[in-house]
VOGU-3710 file (C-alpha; in Angstrom, 3 decimals, decimal comma):
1> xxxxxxxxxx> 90,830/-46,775/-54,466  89,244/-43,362/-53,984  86,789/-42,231/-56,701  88,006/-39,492/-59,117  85,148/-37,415/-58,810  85,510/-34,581/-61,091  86,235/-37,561/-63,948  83,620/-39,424/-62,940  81,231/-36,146/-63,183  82,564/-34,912/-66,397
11> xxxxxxxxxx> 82,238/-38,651/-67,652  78,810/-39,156/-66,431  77,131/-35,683/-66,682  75,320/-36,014/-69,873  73,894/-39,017/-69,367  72,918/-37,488/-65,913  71,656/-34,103/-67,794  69,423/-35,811/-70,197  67,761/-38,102/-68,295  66,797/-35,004/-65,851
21> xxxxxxxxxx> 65,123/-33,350/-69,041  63,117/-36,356/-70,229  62,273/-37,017/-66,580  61,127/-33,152/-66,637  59,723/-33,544/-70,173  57,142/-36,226/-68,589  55,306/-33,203/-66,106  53,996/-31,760/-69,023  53,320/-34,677/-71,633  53,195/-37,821/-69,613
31> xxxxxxxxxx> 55,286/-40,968/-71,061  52,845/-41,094/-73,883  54,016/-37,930/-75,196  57,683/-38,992/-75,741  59,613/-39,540/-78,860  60,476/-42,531/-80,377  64,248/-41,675/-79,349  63,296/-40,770/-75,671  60,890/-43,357/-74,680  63,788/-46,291/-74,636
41> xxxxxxxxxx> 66,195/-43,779/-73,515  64,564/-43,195/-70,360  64,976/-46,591/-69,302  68,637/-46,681/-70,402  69,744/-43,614/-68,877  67,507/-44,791/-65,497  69,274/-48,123/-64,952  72,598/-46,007/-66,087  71,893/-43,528/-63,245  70,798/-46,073/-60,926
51> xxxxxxxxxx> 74,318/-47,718/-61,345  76,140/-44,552/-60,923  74,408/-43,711/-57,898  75,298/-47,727/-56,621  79,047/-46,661/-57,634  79,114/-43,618/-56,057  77,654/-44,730/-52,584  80,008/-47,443/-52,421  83,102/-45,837/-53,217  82,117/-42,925/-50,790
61> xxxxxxxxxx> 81,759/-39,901/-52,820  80,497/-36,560/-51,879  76,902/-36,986/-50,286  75,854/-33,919/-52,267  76,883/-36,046/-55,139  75,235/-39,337/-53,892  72,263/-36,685/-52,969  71,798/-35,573/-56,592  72,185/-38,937/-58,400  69,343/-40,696/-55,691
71> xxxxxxxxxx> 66,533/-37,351/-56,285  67,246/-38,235/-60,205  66,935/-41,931/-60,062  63,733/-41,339/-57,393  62,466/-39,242/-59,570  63,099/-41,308/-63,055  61,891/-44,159/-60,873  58,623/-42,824/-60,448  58,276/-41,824/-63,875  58,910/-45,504/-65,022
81> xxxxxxxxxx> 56,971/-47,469/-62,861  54,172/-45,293/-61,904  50,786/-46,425/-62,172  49,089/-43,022/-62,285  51,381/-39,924/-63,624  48,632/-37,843/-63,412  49,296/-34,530/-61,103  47,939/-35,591/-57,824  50,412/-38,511/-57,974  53,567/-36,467/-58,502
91> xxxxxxxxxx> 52,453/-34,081/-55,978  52,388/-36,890/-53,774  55,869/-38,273/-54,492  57,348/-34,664/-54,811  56,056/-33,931/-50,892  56,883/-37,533/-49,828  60,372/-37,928/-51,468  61,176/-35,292/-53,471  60,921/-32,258/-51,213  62,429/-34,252/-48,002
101> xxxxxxxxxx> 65,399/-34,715/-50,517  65,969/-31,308/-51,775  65,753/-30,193/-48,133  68,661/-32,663/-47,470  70,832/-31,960/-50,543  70,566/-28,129/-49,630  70,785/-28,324/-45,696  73,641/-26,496/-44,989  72,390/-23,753/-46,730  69,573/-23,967/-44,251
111> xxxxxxxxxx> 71,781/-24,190/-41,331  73,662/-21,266/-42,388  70,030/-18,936/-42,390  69,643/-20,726/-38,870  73,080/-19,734/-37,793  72,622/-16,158/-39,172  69,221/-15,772/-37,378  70,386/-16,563/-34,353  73,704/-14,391/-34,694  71,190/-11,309/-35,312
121> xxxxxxxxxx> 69,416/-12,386/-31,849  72,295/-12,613/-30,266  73,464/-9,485/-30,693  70,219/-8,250/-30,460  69,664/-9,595/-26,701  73,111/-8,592/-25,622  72,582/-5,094/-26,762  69,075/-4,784/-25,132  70,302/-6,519/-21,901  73,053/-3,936/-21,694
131> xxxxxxxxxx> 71,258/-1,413/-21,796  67,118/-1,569/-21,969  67,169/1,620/-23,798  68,940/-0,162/-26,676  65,222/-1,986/-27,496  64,413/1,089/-29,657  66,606/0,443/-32,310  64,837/-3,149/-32,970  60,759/-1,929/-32,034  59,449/2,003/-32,932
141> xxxxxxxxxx> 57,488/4,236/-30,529  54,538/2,540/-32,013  55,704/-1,101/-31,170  56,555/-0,423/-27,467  52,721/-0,817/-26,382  52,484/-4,357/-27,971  55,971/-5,371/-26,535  54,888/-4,056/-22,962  51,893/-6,762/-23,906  54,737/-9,983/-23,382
151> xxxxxxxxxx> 56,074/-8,382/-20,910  52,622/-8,865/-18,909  52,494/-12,454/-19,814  49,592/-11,684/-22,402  50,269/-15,262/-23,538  48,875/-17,328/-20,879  45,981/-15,007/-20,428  43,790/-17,193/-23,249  41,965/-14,139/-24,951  43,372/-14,652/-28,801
161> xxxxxxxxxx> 40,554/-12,526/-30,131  41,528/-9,286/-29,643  44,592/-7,592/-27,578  48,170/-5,699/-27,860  49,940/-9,036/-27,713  47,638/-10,609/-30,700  48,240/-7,721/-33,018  52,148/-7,908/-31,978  52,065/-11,552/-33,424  50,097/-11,582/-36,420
171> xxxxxxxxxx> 52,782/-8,253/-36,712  55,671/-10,552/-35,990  54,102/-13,447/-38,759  53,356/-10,756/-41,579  57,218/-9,947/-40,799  58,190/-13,577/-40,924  57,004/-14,196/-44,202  57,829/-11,203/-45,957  61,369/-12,016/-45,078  61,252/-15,544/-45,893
181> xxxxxxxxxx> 59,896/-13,958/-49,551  62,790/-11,641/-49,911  65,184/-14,190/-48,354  64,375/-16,294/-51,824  64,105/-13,345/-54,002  67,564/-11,348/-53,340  69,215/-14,579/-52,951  71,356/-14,282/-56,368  72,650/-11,156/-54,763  73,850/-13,046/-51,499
191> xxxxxxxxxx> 74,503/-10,229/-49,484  70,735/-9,029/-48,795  69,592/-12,817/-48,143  72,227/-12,232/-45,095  71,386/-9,241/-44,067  67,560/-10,165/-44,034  68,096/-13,296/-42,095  70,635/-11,439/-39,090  67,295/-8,322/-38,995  65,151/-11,087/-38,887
201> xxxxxxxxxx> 66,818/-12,606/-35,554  66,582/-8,617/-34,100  63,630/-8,646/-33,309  63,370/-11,890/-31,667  66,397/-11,471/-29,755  65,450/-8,253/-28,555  61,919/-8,956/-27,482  63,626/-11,950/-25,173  66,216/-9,234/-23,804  63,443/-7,125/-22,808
211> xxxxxxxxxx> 60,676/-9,430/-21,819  63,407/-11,389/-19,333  63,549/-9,549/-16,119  60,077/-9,430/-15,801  59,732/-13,252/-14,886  57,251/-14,062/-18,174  59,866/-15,300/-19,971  58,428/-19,277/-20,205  55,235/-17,132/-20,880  56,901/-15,546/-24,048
221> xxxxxxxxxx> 58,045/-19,142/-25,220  54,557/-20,874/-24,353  53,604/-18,339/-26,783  55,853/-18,284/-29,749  57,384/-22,070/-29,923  53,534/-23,785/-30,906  53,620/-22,041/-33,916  56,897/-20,925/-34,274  58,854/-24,403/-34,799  56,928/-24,453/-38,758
231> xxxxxxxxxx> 56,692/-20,776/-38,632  60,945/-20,485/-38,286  61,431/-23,416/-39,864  59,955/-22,003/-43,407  61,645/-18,770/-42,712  65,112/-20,961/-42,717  64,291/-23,063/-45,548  63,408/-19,870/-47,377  66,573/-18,292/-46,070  68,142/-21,309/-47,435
241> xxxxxxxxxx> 66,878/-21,458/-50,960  67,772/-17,552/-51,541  71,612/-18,742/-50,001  71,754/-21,447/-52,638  70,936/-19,432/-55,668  74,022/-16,820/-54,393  76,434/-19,434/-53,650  75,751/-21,270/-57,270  76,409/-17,878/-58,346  79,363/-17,404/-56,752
251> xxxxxxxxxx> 80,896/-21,100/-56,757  79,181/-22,932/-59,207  81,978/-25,963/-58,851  82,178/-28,329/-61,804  79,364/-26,667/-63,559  78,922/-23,524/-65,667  77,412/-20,804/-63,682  74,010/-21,064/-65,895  73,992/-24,536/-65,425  75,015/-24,016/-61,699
261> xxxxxxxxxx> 72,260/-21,616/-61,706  69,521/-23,755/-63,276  69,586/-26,479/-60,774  70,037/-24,172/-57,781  66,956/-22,547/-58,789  65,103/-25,058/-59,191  66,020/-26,627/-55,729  65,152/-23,346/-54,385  61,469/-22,750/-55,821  60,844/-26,739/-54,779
271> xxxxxxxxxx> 62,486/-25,603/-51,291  59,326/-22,476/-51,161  56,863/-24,339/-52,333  57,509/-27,009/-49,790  57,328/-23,948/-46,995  53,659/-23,194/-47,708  52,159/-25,713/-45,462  54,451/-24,940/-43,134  52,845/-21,282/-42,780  49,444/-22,552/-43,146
281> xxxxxxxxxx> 50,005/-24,697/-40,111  52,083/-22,639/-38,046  48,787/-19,861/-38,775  46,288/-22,316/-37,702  48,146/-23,198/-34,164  49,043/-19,300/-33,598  45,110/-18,757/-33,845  43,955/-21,580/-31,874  46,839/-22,644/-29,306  49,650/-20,327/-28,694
291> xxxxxxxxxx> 47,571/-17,604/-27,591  45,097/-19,518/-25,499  44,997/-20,792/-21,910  46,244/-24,249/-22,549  49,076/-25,115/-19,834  52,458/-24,349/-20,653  53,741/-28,441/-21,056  50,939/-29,096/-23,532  52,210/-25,354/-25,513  55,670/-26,973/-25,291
301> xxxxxxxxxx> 54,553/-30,410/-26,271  52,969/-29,564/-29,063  56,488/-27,782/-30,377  58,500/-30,657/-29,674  56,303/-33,243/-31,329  56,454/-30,614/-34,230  60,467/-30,474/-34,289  60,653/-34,283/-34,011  58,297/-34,431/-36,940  60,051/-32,087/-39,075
311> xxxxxxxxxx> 63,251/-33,893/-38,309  62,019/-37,299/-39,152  60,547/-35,930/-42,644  63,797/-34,873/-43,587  66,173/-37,299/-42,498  63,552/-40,322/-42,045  61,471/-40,055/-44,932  63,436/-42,160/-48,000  62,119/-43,612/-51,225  62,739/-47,371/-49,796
321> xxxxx> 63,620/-48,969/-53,117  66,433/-46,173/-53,678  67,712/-44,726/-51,436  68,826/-47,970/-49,338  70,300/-49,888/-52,023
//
């Protein structure tokens, strides 16, 4: 029989709710700094949540659902049997579980920045392939030079310490980021998270309209993809984030809209903090590979074993003991 899953939410969501506080309780005092009443409730609610997640994976319920109940059991797991709760170790477990889990729980929010990004580049290219002229509504006066730069193939050339085409990236990564900021901060508006993501895929679109018939396109993607797979990436999962704060906003299903609110946010600022290294890294290869002389299959290389990577850190990475039960 079919699981009755708004009774078995409304049934089960205090439990659920309190062992998320205690569980957040720990961050700041550790299990020594628990109540009388909490310390034995922890372990209750845990083996309570661990059963409901057992229940809900084998009846087939709504992987957001099943999503939800495995981060909280992870995460009350790790509280419980721990040997050091200090914060390096739940740094450790939020980047090697956590994070890979909030990225999966929120993931169509992610595809749907992807899919708006490339919509914007779309439109972008097919404008600018019309009609050349159309490139300056995407790049100012000011910006032609730099574009002119990919058209030459500036890319392959291997001088990354000074140049039109250098300034036109770190131009292009300033860009990046500040949208992937405002992505996360408008997103309880909605509307301004989409309309950030479809500018953001513009630009790009345009500058492969217009770089094209010159023959340097594999030039242009030799010189974007190295650092570009963790540079777009974090731009999507911030797109993301800012999409799941409007939609719990919106639709908060079951849940109040504060509640819906609470937990979307806090997916969402786990979501950014997990796209930091993803700009650090995507910075370091810009400076040191995209831009140099390095063959075009070891530029394209490095990008796939990138994707592959991020791919098998979200869908590969799995607390063993939980999430396979």
């Amino acid at each position: 029989m079919a699981i009755d899953e708004r009774a078995f939410i409304n049934k089960k969501r205090a439990s659920w709710e309190r062992l998320s506080l205690i569980v957040e309780r720990t961050k700041n005092v550790g299990l020594r700094g628990l109540s009388r009443e909490e310390l034995p409730a922890l372990g209750a609610l845990y083996r309570r949540a661990a059963s409901d997640l057992a229940y809900a994976r084998a009846q087939g319920a709504n992987p957001n659902l099943v999503l939800y109940l495995n981060e909280l059991v992870g995460n009350a797991h790790g509280v419980i049997y721990s040997e050091d709760s200090g914060g390096w170790a739940r740094a450790w477990r939020f980047l090697a579980y956590g994070l890979p889990a909030v990225l999966r729980r929120r993931m169509p929010f992610t595809l749907a920045a992807i899919a708006l990004t490339f919509l914007g580049a779309g439109l972008a290219y097919a404008l600018v392939r019309s009609n050349p002229a159309h490139l300056g509504l995407f790049f100012p006066p000011a910006e032609q030079d730099l574009v002119d730069a990919w058209k030459k193939g500036f890319a392959d050339k291997g001088d990354i310490s000074a140049g039109e085409g250098t300034a036109f990236s770190s131009m292009l990564m300033t860009h990046n980021t500040e949208v992937g900021i405002m992505t996360f901060a408008t997103g309880i508006t909605l509307i301004l998270p989409l309309l950030l993501l479809l500018q953001n895929g513009y630009m790009l679109g345009a500058l492969v309209a217009a770089v094209q018939p010159t023959g340097h396109l594999a030039s242009l993607w030799a010189g974007i993809l190295p650092h570009g797979v963790c540079e777009l990436s974090a731009i999507f999962i911030c797109g993301g984030a800012g999409l799941t704060i409007g939609w719990a906003l919106i639709a908060p299903g079951e849940r109040t809209r504060k509640d819906a609110l609470v937990l979307a946010g806090r997916d969402a600022v786990r979501m950014m903090a997990g796209t930091v290294p993803l700009f650090i890294i995507a910075g370091i290869i810009e400076g040191n590979v995209s831009h140099s002389s390095l063959p075009h299959w070891v530029k394209f290389s490095l990008a796939a074993v990138q994707f592959l990577a991020l791919l098998f850190y979200i869908y590969g990475v799995r607390r063993p003991s939980l999430e396979r039960r």
